[in-house]
C-alpha positions in Angstrom: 77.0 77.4 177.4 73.5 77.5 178.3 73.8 76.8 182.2 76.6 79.5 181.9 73.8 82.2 180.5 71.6 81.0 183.0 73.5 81.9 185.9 74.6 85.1 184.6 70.7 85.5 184.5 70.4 84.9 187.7 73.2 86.7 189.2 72.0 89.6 186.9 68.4 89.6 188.5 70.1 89.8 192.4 72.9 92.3 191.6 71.8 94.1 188.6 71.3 97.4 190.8 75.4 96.9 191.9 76.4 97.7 187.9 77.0 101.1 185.9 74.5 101.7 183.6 76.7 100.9 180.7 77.4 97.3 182.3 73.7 96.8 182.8 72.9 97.8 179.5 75.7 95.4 177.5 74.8 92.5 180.0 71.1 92.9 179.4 71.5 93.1 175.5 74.0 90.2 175.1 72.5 87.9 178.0 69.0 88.8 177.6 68.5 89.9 174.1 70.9 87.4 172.8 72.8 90.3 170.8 76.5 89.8 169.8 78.8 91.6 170.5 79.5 93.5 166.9 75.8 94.4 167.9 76.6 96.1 171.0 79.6 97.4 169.4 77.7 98.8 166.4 75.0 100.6 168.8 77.5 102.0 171.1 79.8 103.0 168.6 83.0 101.0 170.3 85.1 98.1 169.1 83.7 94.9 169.8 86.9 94.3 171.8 85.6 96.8 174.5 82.3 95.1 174.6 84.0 91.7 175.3 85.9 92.9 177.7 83.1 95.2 179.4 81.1 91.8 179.4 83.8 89.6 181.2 84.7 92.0 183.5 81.1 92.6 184.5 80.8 88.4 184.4 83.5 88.3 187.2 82.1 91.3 189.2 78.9 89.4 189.2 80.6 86.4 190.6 82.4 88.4 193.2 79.3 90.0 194.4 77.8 86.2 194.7 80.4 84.8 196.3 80.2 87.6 199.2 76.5 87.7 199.4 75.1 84.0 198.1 72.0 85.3 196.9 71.4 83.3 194.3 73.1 80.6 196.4 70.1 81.0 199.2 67.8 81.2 196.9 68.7 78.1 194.7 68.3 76.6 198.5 65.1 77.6 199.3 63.5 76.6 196.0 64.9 73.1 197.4 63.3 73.2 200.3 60.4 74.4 199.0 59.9 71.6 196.5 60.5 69.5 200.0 57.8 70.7 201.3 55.4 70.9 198.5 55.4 66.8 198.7 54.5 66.4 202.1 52.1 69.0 202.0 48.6 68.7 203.2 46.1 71.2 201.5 46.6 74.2 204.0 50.4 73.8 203.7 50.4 73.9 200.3 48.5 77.7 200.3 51.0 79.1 202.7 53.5 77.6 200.7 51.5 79.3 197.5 52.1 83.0 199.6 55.4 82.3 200.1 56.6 81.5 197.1 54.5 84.5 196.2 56.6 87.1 198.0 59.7 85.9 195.9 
């Protein structure tokens, strides 16, 4: 469950801007504020059935938009190589390395 939350995390932070208001809103509350769903439900006076369902269809709109784009794929890549290159850096590498990991 935990590596599930995670990754919706992540996919949230690169696509967030792609979802309705509403969808950001439930995913940010139930990922990010660890609400449940009667929560949700509660504060936007709908059955908790709607939320669920809001949520899972947001989940797999999420994955769609990653498996088109790889964003998170990429980026999950880079850190990688980055780590890499952090070992066999001399001093110098390791402050342009600093910058890019910066601009992230």
């Amino acid at each position: 469950m935990l590596e599930k939350t995670m990754r919706m995390n992540y996919l949230y932070d690169f696509y967030q801007m792609l979802l309705t208001d509403k969808q950001r809103s439930y995913m940010s509350l139930y990922y990010l504020d660890d609400y449940s769903l009667g929560e949700i439900a509660d504060e936007y006076e709908v059955s908790r059935q709607a939320v669920y369902d809001n949520i899972k269809r947001t989940e797999a709109m999420l994955e769609e938009y990653e498996a088109k784009l790889m964003l998170l794929k990429k980026f999950q890549e880079r850190q990688v190589l980055i780590n890499q290159l952090k070992k066999r850096a001399d001093e110098n590498m390791l402050t342009i390395i600093k910058a890019i990991e910066e601009l992230e």
